[in-house]
LOVEX-480667 format. One record per residue (C-alpha): x, y, z; residue number from 1. Coordinates in Angstrom, 3 decimals. Layout:
! LOVEX-480667
[[X; Y; Z]; NUM],
...
***
This chain:
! LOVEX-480667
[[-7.630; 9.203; -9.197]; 1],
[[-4.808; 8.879; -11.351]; 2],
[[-2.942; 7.109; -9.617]; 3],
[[-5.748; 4.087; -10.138]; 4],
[[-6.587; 5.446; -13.879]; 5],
[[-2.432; 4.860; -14.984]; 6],
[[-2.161; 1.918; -13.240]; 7],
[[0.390; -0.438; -15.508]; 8],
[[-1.874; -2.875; -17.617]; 9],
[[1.749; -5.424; -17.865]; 10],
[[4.343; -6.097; -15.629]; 11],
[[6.668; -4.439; -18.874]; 12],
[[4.970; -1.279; -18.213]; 13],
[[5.465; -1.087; -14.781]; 14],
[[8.901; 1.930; -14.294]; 15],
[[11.778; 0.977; -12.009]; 16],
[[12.812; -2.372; -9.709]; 17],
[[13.919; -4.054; -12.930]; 18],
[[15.394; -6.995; -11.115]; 19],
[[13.040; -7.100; -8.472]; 20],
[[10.447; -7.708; -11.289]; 21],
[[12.294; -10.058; -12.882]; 22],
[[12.736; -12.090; -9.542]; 23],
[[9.125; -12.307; -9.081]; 24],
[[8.515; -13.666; -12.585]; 25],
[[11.164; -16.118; -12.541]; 26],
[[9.696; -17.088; -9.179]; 27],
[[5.806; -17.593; -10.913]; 28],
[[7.537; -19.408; -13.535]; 29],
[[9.336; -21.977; -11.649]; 30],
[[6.601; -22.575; -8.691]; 31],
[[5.647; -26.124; -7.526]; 32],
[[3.620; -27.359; -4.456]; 33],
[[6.049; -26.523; -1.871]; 34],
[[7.853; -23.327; -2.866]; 35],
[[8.435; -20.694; -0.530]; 36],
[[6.232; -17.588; -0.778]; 37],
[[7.470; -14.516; -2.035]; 38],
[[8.041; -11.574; 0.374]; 39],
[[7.637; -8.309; -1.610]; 40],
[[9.934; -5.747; 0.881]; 41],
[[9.691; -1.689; 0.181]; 42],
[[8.021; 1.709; 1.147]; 43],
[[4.305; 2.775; 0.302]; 44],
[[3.720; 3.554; -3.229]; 45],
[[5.828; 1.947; -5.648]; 46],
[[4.080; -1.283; -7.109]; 47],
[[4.272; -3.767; -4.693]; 48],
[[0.432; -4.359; -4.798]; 49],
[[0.653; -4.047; -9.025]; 50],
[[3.477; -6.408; -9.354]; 51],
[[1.371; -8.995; -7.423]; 52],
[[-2.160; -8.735; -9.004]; 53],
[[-0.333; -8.044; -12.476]; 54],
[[1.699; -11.130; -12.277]; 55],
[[-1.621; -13.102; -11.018]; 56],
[[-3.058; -11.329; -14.035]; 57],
[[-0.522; -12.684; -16.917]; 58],
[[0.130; -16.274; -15.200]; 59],
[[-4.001; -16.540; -15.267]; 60],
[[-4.332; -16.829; -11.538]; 61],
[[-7.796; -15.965; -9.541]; 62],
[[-5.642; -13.552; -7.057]; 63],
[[-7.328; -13.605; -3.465]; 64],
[[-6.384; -10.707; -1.964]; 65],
[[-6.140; -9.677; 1.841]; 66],
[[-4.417; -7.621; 4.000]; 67],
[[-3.275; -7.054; 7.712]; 68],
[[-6.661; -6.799; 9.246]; 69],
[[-7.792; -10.069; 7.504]; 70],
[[-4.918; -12.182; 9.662]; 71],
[[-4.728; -11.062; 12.910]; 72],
[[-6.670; -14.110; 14.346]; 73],
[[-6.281; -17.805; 13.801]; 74],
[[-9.875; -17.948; 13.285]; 75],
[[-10.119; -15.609; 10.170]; 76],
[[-6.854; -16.938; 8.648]; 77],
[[-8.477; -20.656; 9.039]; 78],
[[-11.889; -19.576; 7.426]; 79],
[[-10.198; -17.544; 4.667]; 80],
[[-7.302; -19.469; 3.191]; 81],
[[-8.487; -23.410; 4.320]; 82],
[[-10.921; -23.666; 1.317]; 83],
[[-8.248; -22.280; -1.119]; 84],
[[-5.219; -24.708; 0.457]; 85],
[[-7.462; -27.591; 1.013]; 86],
[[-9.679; -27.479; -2.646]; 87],
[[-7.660; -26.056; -5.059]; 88],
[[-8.938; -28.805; -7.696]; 89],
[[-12.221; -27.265; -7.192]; 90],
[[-12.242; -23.962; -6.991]; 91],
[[-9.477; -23.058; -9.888]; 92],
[[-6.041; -21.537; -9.887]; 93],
[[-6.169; -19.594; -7.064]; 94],
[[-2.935; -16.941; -5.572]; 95],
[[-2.721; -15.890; -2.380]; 96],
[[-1.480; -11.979; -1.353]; 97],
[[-1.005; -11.091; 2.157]; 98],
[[-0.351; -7.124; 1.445]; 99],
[[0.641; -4.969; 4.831]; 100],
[[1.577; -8.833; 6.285]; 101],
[[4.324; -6.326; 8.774]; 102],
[[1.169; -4.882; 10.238]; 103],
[[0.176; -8.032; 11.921]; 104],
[[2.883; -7.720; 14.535]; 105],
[[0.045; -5.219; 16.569]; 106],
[[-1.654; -5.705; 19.934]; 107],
[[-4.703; -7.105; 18.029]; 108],
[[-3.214; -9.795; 16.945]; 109],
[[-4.647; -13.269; 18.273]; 110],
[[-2.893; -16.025; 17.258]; 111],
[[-2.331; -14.681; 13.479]; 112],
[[1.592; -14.709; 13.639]; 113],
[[1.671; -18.601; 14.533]; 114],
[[-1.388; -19.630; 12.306]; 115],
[[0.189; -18.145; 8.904]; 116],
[[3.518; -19.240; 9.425]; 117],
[[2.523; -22.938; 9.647]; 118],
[[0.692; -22.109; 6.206]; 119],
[[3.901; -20.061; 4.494]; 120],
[[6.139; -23.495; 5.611]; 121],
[[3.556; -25.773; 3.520]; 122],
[[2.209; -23.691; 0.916]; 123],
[[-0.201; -25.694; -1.236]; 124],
[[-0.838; -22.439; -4.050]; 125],
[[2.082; -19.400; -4.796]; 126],
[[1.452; -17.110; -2.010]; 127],
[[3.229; -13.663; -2.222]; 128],
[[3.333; -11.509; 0.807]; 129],
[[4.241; -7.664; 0.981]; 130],
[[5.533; -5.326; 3.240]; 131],
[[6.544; -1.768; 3.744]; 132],
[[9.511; -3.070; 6.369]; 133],
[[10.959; -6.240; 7.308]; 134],
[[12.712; -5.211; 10.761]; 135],
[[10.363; -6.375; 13.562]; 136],
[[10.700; -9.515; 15.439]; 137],
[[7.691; -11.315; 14.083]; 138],
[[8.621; -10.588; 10.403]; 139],
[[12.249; -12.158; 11.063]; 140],
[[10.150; -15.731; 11.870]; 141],
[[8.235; -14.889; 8.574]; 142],
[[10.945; -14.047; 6.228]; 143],
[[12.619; -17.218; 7.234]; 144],
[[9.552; -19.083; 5.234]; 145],
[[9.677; -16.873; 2.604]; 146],
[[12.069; -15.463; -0.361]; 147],
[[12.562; -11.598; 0.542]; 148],
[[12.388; -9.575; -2.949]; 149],
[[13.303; -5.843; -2.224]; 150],
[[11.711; -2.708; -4.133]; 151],
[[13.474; 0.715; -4.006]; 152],
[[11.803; 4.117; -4.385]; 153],
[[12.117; 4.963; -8.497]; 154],
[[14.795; 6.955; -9.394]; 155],
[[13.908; 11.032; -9.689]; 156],
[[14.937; 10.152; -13.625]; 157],
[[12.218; 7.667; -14.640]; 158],
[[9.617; 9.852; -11.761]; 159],
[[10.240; 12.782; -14.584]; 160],
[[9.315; 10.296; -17.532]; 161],
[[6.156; 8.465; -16.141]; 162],
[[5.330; 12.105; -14.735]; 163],
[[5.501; 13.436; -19.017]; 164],
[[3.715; 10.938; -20.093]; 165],
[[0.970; 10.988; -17.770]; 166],
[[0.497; 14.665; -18.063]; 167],
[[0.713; 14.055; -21.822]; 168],
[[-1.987; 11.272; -21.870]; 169],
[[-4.199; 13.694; -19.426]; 170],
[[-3.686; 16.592; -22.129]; 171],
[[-2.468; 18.412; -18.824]; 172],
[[0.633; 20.693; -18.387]; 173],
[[2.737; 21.608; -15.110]; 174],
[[5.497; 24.676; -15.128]; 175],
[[9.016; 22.764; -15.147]; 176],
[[9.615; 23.646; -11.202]; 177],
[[6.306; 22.424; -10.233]; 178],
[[6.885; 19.018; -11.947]; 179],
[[10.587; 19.111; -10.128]; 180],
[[9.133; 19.703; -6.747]; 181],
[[6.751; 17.065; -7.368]; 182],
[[8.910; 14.279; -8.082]; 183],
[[11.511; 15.197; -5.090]; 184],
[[8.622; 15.808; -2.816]; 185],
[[7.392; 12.176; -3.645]; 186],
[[10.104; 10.558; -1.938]; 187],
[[9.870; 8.057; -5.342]; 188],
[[6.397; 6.919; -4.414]; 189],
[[4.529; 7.098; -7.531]; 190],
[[1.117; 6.898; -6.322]; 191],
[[1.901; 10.074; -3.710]; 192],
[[3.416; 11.591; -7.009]; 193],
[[0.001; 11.205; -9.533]; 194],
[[-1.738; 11.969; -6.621]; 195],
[[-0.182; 15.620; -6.024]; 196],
[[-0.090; 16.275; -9.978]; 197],
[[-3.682; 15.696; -9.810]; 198],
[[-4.285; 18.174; -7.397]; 199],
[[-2.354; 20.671; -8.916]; 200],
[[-4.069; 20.078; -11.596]; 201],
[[-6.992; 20.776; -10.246]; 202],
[[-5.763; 23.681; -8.232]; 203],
[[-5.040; 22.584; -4.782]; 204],
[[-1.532; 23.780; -4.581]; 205],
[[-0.055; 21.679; -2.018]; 206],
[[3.238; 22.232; -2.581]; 207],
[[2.722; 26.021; -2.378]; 208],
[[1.667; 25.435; 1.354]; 209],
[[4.262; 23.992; 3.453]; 210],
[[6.646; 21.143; 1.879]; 211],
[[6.225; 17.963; 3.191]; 212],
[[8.992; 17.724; 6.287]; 213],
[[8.343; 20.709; 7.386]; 214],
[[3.998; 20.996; 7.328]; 215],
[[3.203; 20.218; 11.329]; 216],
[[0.305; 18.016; 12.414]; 217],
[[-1.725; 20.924; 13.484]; 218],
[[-1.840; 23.030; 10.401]; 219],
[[-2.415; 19.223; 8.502]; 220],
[[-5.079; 18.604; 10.459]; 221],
[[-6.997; 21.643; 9.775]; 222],
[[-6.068; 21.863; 6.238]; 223],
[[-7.563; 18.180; 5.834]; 224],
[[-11.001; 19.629; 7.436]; 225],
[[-11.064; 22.656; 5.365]; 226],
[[-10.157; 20.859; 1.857]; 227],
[[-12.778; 21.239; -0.791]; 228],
[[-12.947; 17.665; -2.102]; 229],
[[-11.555; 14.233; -1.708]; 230],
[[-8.652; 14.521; -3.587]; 231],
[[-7.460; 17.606; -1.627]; 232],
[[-8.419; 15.815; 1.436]; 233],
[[-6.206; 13.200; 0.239]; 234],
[[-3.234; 14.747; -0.664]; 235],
[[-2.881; 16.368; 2.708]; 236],
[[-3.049; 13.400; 4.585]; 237],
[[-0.341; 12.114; 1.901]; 238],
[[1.902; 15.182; 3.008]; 239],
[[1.727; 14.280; 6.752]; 240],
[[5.218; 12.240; 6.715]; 241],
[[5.037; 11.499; 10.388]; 242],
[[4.078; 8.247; 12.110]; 243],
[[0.803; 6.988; 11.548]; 244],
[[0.223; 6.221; 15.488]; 245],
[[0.178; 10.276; 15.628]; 246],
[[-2.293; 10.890; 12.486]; 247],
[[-4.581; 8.359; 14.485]; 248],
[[-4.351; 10.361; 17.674]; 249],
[[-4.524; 14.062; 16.651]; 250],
[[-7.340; 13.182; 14.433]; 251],
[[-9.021; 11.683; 17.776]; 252],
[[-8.226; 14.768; 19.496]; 253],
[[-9.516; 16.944; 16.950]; 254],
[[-12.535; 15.186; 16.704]; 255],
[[-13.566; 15.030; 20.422]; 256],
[[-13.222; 18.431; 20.973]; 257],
[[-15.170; 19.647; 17.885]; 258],
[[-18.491; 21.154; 17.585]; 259],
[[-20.017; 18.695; 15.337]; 260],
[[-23.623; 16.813; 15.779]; 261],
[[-23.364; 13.543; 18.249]; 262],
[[-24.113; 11.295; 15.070]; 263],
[[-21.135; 12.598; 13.300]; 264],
[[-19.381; 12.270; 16.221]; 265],
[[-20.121; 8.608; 16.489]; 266],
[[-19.430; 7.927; 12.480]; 267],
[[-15.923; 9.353; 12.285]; 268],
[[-14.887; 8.068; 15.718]; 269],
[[-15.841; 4.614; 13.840]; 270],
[[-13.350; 4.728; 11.120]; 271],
[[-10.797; 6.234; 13.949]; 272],
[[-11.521; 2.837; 15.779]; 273],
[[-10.763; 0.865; 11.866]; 274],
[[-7.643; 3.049; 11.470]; 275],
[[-6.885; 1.820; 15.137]; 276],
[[-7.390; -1.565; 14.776]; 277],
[[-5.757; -1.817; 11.315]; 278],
[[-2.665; -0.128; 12.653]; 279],
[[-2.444; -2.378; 15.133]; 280],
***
């Protein structure tokens, strides 16, 4: 995928959220035992995850990443982190980052909330958190033990330049409206953006379909059971811009009442159940 392949190699590389950058550096820089974590605040797609393991990356830290899923219960957060808070002599110069830390707020969560906040009030090793929204009630007790950094979608204008010089690097070419449609389709998420040049690339013309606000969950559905490959596959559940509780639950639906052999049946009602539990 490109969006993997053109990942920034240096924080400097990285395009847009200047001072948001900045503030996480200056953070790194000026970290002792006892400094609040980070909380990295903005929608899917625009470096949240490459800012942290980049700045783990240039400060020489061993970044230990999780997510959601990994903190729901007391018991997990205990076995994960305790080795890293309690032995950091022994086992190196370790960073902690929580990414998705909004999903925890879900109806599978067993005592995660209280168990991470008493770690985030005595953090031990820099511990940066991320999140695509910082308005539910349990992420109000979590900001207050943590410095809230917020990301903004990239500008249209620096879309178009990371866009040229992708396509330029990939010895690709797109007509000028197809680029243009690309980047204001994107919403300024730069992953959904490589992602949809690569398929046009390839010749999955998404944007030739339906645009993104108005293609319905039906006709998504079907067209993600009909795509060719994985990347196709991927960039229509990209274009579904409606919430993920509904993706989970037409999916079900679609599933259940399909033809397919009881073993298949049983495998992709399994990563329904993940997608479930993740979402919370």
């Amino acid at each position: 995928m490109w969006s993997e392949k053109h990942r920034p190699k240096k924080i400097i590389d990285m395009i847009g959220n200047e001072e948001s950058r900045k503030s996480l550096v200056d953070w790194l820089v000026k970290w002792k035992k006892g400094t609040k974590p980070i909380l990295l605040v903005g929608p899917p797609g625009i470096g949240k995850t490459t800012l942290a393991q980049l700045a783990a990356k240039e400060f020489e830290y061993d970044l230990v990443g999780m997510n959601a899923s990994d903190v729901r219960n007391k018991s997990n957060i205990e076995e994960l982190l305790s080795p890293l808070l309690g032995n950091t002599s022994l086992l190196g110069k370790s960073m902690i980052f929580i990414d998705e830390v909004d999903g925890i707020h879900g109806r599978s969560d067993f005592g995660g909330v209280e168990a991470l906040l008493k770690i985030l009030k005595e953090p031990t090793i820099p511990i940066i958190l991320a999140a695509n929204s910082d308005d539910s009630e349990k992420m109000k007790n979590i900001k207050k033990t943590a410095k809230t950094v917020y990301l903004k979608p990239v500008p249209p204008r620096l879309l178009g330049l990371y866009l040229g010089k992708v396509l330029k690097d990939e010895g690709a070419t797109l007509s000028p409206g197809t680029i243009i449609k690309t980047i204001v389709e994107c919403n300024g998420d730069i992953r959904s953006m490589l992602n949809m040049a690569q398929a046009q690339i390839g010749g999955f013309d998404i944007l030739s379909e339906k645009s993104f606000e108005s293609l319905d969950i039906e006709s998504g559905i079907n067209a993600f059971f009909k795509a060719k490959t994985k990347l196709e596959a991927q960039s229509v559940l990209y274009s579904l811009r409606i919430d993920p509780r509904e993706k989970i639950n037409a999916f079900y639906s679609s599933i259940i009442t399909s033809n397919i052999s009881s073993k298949d049946m049983i495998r992709l009602l399994d990563v329904i159940s993940e997608a479930d539990v993740l979402y919370g």
